[in-house]
MARZA-874190 format. One record per residue (C-alpha): residue number from 1; residue in three letters; y, x, z. Coordinates in steps of 0.05 Angstrom, whole numbers, plus 5000, padded with zeros to 4 digits. Each point is the difference from the previous one (the first is absolute). Layout:
resi->NUM resn->ALA north->Y east->X up->Z
...
END
This chain:
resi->1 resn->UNK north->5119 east->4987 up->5094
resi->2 resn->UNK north->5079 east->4991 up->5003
resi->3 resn->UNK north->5027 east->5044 up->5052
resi->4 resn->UNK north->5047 east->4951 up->5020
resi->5 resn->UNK north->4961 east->4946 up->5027
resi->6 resn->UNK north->5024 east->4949 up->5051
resi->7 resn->UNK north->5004 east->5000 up->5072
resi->8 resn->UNK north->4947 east->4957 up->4997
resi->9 resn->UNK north->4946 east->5035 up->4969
resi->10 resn->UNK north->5022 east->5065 up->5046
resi->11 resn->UNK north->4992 east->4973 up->5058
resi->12 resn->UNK north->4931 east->4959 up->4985
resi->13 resn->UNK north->4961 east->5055 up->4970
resi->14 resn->UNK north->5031 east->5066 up->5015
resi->15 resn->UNK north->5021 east->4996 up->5063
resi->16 resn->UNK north->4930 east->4990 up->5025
resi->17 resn->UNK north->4971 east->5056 up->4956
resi->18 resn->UNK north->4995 east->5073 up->4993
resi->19 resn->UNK north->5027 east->5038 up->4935
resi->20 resn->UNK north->4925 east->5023 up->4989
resi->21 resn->UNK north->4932 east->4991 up->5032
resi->22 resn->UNK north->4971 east->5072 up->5026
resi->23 resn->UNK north->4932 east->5016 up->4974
resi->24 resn->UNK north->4971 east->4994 up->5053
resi->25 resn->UNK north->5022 east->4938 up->5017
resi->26 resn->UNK north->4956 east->4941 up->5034
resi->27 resn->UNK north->4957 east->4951 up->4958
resi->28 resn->UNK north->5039 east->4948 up->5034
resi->29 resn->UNK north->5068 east->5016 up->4966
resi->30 resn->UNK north->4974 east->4997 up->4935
resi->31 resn->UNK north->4939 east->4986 up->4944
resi->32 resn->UNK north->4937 east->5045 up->4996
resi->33 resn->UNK north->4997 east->5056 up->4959
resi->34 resn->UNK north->4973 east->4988 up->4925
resi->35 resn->UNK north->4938 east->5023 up->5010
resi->36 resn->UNK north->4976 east->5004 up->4920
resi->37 resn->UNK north->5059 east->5051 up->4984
resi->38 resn->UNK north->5020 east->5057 up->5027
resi->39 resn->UNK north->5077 east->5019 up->4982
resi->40 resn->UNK north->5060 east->5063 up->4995
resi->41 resn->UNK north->5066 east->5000 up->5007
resi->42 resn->UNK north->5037 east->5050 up->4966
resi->43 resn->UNK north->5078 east->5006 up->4981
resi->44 resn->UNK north->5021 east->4982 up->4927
resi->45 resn->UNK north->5078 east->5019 up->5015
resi->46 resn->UNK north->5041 east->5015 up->5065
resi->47 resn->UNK north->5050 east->4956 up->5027
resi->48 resn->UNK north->5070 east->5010 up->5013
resi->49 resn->UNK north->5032 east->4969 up->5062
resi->50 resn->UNK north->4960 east->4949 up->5038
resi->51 resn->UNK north->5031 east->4935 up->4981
resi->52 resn->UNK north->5055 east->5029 up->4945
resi->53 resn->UNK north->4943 east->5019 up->4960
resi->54 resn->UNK north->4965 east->4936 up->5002
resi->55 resn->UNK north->4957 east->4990 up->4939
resi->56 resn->UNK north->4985 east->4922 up->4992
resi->57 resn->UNK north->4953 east->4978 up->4953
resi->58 resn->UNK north->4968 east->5051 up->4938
resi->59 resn->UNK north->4961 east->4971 up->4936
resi->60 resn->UNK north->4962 east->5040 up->4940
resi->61 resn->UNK north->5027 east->4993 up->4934
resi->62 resn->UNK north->4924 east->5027 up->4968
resi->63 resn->UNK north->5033 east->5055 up->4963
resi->64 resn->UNK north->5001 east->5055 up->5060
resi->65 resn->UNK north->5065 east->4968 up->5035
resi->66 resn->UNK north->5005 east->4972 up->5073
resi->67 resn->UNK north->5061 east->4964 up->5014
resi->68 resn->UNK north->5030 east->4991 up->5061
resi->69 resn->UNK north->5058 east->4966 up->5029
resi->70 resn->UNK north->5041 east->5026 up->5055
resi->71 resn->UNK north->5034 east->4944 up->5032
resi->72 resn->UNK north->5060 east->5044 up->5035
resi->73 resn->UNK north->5012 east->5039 up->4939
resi->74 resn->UNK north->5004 east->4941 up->4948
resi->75 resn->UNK north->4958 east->5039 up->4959
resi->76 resn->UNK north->4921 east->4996 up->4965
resi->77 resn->UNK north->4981 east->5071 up->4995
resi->78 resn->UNK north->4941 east->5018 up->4948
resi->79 resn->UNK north->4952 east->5056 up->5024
resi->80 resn->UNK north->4952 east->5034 up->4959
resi->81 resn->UNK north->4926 east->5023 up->5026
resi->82 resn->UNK north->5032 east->5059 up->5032
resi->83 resn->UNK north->5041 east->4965 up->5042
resi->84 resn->UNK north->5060 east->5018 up->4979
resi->85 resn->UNK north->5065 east->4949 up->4984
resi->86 resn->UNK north->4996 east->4996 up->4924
resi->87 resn->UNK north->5051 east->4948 up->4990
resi->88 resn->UNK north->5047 east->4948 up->5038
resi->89 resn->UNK north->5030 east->4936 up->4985
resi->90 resn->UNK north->5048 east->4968 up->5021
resi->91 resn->UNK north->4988 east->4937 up->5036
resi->92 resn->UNK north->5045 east->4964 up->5054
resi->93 resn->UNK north->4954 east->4982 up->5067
resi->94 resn->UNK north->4925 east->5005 up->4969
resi->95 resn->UNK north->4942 east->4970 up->5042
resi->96 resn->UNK north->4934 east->4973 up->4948
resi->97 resn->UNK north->4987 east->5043 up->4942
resi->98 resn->UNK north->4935 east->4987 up->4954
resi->99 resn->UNK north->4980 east->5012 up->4920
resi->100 resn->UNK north->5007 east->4935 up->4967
resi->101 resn->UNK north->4949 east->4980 up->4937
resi->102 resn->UNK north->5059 east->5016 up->4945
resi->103 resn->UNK north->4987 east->5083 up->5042
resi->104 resn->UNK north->5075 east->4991 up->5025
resi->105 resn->UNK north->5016 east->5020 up->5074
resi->106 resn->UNK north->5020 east->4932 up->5040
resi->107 resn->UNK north->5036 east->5019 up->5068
resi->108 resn->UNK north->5029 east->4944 up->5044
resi->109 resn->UNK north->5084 east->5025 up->5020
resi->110 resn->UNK north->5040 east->4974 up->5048
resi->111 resn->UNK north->4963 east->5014 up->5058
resi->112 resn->UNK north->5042 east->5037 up->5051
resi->113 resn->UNK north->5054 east->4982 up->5043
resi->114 resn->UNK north->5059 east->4970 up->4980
resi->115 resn->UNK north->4984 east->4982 up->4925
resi->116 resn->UNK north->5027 east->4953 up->4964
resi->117 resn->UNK north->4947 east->4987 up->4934
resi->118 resn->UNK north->4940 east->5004 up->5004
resi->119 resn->UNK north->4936 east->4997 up->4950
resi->120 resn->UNK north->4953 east->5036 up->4954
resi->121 resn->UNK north->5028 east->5059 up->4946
resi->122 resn->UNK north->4951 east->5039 up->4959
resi->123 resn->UNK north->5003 east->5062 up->4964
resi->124 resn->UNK north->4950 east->5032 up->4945
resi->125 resn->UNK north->4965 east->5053 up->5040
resi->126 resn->UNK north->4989 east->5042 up->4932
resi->127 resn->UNK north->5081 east->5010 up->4983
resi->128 resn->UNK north->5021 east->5075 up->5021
resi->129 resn->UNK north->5050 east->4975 up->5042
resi->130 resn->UNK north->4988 east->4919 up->5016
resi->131 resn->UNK north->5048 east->4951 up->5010
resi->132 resn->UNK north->4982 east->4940 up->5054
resi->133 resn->UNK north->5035 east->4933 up->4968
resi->134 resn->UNK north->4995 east->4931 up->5036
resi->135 resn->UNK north->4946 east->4954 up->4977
resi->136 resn->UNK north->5016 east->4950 up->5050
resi->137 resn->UNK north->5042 east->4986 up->5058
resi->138 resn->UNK north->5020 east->4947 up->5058
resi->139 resn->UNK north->4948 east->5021 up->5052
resi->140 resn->UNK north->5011 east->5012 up->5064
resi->141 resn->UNK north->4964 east->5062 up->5037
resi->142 resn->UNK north->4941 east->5015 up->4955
resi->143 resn->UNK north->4955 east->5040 up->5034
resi->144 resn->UNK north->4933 east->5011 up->4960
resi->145 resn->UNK north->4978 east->4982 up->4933
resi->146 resn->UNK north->4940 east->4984 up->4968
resi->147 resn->UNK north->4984 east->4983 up->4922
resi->148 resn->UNK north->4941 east->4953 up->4963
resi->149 resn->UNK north->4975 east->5019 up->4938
resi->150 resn->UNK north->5046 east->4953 up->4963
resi->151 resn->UNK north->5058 east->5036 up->5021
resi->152 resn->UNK north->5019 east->4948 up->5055
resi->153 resn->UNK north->5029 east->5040 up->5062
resi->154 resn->UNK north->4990 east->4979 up->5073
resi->155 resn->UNK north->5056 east->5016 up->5050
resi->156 resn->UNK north->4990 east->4999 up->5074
resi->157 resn->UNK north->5060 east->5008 up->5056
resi->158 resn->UNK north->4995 east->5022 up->5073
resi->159 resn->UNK north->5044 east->4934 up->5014
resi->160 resn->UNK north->4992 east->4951 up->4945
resi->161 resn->UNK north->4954 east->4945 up->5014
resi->162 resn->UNK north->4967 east->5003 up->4936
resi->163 resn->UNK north->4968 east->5051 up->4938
resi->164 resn->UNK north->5051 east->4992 up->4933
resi->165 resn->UNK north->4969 east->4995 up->4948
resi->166 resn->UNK north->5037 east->5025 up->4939
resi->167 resn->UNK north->4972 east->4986 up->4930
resi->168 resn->UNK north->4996 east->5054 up->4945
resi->169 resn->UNK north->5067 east->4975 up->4966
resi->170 resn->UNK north->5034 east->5019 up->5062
resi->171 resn->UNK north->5000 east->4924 up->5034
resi->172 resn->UNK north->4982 east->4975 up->5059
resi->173 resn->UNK north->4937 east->4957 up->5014
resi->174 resn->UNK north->5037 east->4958 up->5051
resi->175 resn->UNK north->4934 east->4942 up->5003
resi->176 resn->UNK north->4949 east->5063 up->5011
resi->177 resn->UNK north->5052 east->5035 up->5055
resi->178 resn->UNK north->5007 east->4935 up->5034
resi->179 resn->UNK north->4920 east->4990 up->5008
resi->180 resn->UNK north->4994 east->5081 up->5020
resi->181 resn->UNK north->5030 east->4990 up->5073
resi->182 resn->UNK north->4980 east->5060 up->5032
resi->183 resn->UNK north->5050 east->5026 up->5046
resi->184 resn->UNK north->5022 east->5077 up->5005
resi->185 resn->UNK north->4945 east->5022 up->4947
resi->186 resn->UNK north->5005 east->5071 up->4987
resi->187 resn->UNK north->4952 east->5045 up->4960
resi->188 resn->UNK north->4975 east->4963 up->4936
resi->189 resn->UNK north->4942 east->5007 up->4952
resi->190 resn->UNK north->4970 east->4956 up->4950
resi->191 resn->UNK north->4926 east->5004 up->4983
resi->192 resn->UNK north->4949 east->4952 up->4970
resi->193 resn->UNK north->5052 east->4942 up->4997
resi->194 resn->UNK north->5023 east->5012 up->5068
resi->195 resn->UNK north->5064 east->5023 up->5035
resi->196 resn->UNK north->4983 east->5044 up->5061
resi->197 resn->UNK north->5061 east->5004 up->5056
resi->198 resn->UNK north->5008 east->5034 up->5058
resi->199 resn->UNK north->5036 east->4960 up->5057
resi->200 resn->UNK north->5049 east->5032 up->5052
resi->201 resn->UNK north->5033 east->4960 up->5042
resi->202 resn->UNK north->4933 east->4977 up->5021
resi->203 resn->UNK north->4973 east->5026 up->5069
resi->204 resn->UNK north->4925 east->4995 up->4965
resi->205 resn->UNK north->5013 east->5048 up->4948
resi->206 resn->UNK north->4968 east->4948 up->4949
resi->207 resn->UNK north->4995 east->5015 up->4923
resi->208 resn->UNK north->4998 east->4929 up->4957
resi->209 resn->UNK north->4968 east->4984 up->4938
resi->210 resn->UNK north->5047 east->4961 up->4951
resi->211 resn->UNK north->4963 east->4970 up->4937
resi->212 resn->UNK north->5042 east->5010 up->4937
resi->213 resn->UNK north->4987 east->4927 up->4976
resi->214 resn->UNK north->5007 east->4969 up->5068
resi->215 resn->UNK north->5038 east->5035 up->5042
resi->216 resn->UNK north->5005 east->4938 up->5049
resi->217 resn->UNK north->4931 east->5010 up->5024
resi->218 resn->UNK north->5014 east->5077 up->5030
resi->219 resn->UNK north->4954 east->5027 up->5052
resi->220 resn->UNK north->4993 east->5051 up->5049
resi->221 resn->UNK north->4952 east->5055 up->4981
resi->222 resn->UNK north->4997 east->5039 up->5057
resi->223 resn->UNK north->5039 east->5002 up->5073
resi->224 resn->UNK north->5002 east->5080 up->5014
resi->225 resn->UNK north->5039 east->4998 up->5064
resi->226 resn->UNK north->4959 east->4943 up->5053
resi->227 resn->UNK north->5009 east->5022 up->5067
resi->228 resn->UNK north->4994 east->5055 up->5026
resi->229 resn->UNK north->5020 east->5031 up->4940
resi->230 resn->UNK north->5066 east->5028 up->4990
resi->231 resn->UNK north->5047 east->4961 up->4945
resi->232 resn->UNK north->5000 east->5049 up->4937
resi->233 resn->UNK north->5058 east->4975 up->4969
resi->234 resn->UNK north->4970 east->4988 up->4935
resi->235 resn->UNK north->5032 east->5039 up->4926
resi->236 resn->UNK north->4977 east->5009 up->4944
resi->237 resn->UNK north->4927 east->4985 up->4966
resi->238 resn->UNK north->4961 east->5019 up->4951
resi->239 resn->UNK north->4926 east->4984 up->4966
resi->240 resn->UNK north->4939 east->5048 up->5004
resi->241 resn->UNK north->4939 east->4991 up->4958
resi->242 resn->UNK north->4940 east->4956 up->5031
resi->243 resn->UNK north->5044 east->4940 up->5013
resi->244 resn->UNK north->5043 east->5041 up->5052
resi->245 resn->UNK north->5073 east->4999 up->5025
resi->246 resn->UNK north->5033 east->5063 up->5034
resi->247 resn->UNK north->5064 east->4993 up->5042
resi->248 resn->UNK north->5055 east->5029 up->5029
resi->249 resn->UNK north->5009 east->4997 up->5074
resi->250 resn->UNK north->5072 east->5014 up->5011
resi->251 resn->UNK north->5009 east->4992 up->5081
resi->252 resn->UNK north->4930 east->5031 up->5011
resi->253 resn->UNK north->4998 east->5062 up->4948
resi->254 resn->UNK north->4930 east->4970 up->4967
resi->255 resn->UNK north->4972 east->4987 up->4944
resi->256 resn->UNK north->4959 east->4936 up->5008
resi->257 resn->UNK north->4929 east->4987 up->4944
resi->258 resn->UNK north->4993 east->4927 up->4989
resi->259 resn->UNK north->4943 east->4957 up->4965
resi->260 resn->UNK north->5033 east->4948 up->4963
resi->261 resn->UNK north->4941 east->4958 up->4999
resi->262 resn->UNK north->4984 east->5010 up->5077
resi->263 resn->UNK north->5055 east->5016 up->5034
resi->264 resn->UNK north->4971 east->5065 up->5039
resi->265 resn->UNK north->5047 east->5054 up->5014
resi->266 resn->UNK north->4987 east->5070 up->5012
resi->267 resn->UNK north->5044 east->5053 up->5014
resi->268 resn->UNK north->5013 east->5053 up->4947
resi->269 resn->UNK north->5051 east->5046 up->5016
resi->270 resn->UNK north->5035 east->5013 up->5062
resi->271 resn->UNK north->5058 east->5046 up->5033
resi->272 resn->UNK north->5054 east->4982 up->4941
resi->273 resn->UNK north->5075 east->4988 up->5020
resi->274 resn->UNK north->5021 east->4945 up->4979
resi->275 resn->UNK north->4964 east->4987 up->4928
resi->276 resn->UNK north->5033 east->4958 up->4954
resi->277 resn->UNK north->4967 east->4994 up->4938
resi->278 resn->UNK north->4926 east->5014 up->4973
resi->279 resn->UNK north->4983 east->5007 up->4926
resi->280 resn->UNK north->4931 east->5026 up->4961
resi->281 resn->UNK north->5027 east->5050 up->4943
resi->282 resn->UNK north->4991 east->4979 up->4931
resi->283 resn->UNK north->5007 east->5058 up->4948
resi->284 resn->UNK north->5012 east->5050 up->5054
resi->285 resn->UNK north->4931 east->5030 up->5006
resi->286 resn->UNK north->4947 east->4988 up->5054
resi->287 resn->UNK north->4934 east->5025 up->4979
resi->288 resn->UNK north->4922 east->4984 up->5029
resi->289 resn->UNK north->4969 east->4959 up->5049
resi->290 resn->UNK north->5068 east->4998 up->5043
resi->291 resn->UNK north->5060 east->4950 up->4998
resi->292 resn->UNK north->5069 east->5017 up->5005
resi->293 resn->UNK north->5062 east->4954 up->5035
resi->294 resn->UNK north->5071 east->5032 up->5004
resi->295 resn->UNK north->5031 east->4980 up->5066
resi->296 resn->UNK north->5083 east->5000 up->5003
resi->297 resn->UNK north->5027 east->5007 up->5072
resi->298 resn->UNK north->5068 east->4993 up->5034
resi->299 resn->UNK north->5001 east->5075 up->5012
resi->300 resn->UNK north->5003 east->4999 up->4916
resi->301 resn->UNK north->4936 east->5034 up->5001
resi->302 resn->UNK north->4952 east->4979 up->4940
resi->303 resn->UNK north->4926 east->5008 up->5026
resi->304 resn->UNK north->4937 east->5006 up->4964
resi->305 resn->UNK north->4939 east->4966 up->5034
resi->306 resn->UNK north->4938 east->5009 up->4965
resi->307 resn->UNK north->4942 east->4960 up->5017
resi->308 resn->UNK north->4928 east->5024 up->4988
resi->309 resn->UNK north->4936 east->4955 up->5013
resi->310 resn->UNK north->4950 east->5022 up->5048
END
């Protein structure tokens, strides 16, 4: 989620919400407890300052890497198991960062205040000391990112009325962006064909469903704030096994278990400030019956939840 978001969005969502639910809060404020799973919380890396520190989005490169882009500092830091800052590259405004099929890194820039380009640059996560260069530009606030299989990226904005969708030669699908209206989507994740968003300038708190090859005929999966529920301002997403989606609740300081098939919604983790992005490690261990997310913050804390089955 952009830190700068409009007046708008502020004073729909978090004006009428709390930076994180207690644990002990009331049914009524939020979904039921996951009752198949029981989960920990424990702290990958410390934070800096709240809000200065902010760590945006983080991806797995597979070869014991997690990148991470810090919005303020205009910088994707690489962190190795220990949690320690291995590398950092330079990158003006990051928001979006994911592997793409070539094993590049592919994070959106641009996405603070005041800039003036704004796009996709990638960098080879392997080089001893990588360098991000554009591979394409002329969008305007890209917030998350999302890529197919075929190396097609999917580019959602907090205030665009639409998803971009940029082909793998660095050009825009302007027929399937037209189709893909779905205002202020957020997180993104593709799986089985389909384009998960988050939506936040939505009072529901609704995650849509956007088929790849007909992106006209989007759905709502789920609506995870009807009243009396508090408005989670929606972030980012990601996709569990067993045809489930996991979610970060922003506003609310969740993390939100959704059937993709169903809709249902349970409530997975709780108590977080502010979580902005949630991502299952690839080549970064995680052993046994367990499951793993890492959970970045707005404090720039990097949490590891791990998620055992009862």
């Amino acid at each position: 989620m952009r830190i700068w978001r409009s007046s708008l969005i502020v004073a729909a969502l978090l004006a009428t919400t709390v930076a994180a639910v207690p644990a002990s809060a009331s049914p009524l404020l939020t979904q039921p407890r996951c009752s198949d799973v029981s989960t920990t919380v424990s702290t990958f890396t410390m934070g800096t300052l709240p809000v200065a520190g902010w760590r945006e989005n983080l991806d797995f490169d597979g070869h014991g890497t997690v990148w991470v882009s810090r919005l303020l500092n205009n910088e994707v830091e690489g962190l190795g198991p220990d949690g320690e800052v291995r590398v950092r590259v330079s990158v003006p405004g990051p928001s979006g960062i994911r592997r793409g099929p070539d094993g590049l890194m592919y994070v959106n820039f641009g996405s603070s205040v005041g800039s003036t380009t704004a796009g996709i640059m990638r960098f080879d996560p392997s080089a001893a000391q990588p360098v991000a260069t554009p591979f394409t530009t002329g969008l305007a606030g890209p917030n998350g990112l999302a890529v197919d299989g075929q190396g097609n990226f999917y580019v959602t904005g907090l205030t665009a009325s639409n998803i971009v969708k940029i082909r793998p030669d660095g050009s825009q699908d302007t027929a399937w962006t037209a189709a893909a209206n779905v205002f202020s989507s957020n997180g993104a994740e593709v799986a089985d064909g389909t384009l998960y968003v988050s939506v936040l300038a939505d009072l529901g708190s609704p995650i849509v469903r956007v088929p790849l090859d007909d992106p006209g005929a989007h759905s709502v999966v789920s609506t995870l704030s009807p009243f009396p529920y508090l408005p989670k301002g929606l972030d980012d997403l990601t996709v569990l096994p067993g045809n489930k989606l996991v979610v970060a609740a922003f506003a609310t300081g969740e993390l939100v278990r959704v059937d993709r098939n169903t809709g249902a919604a349970c409530l997975l983790v709780q108590g977080l400030v502010s979580p902005t992005s949630v991502r299952i490690p690839d080549g970064f261990g995680g052993t046994g019956p367990s499951h793993e997310l890492f959970v970045t913050e707005t404090t720039g804390r990097i949490l590891k939840v791990t998620i055992t089955p009862k």
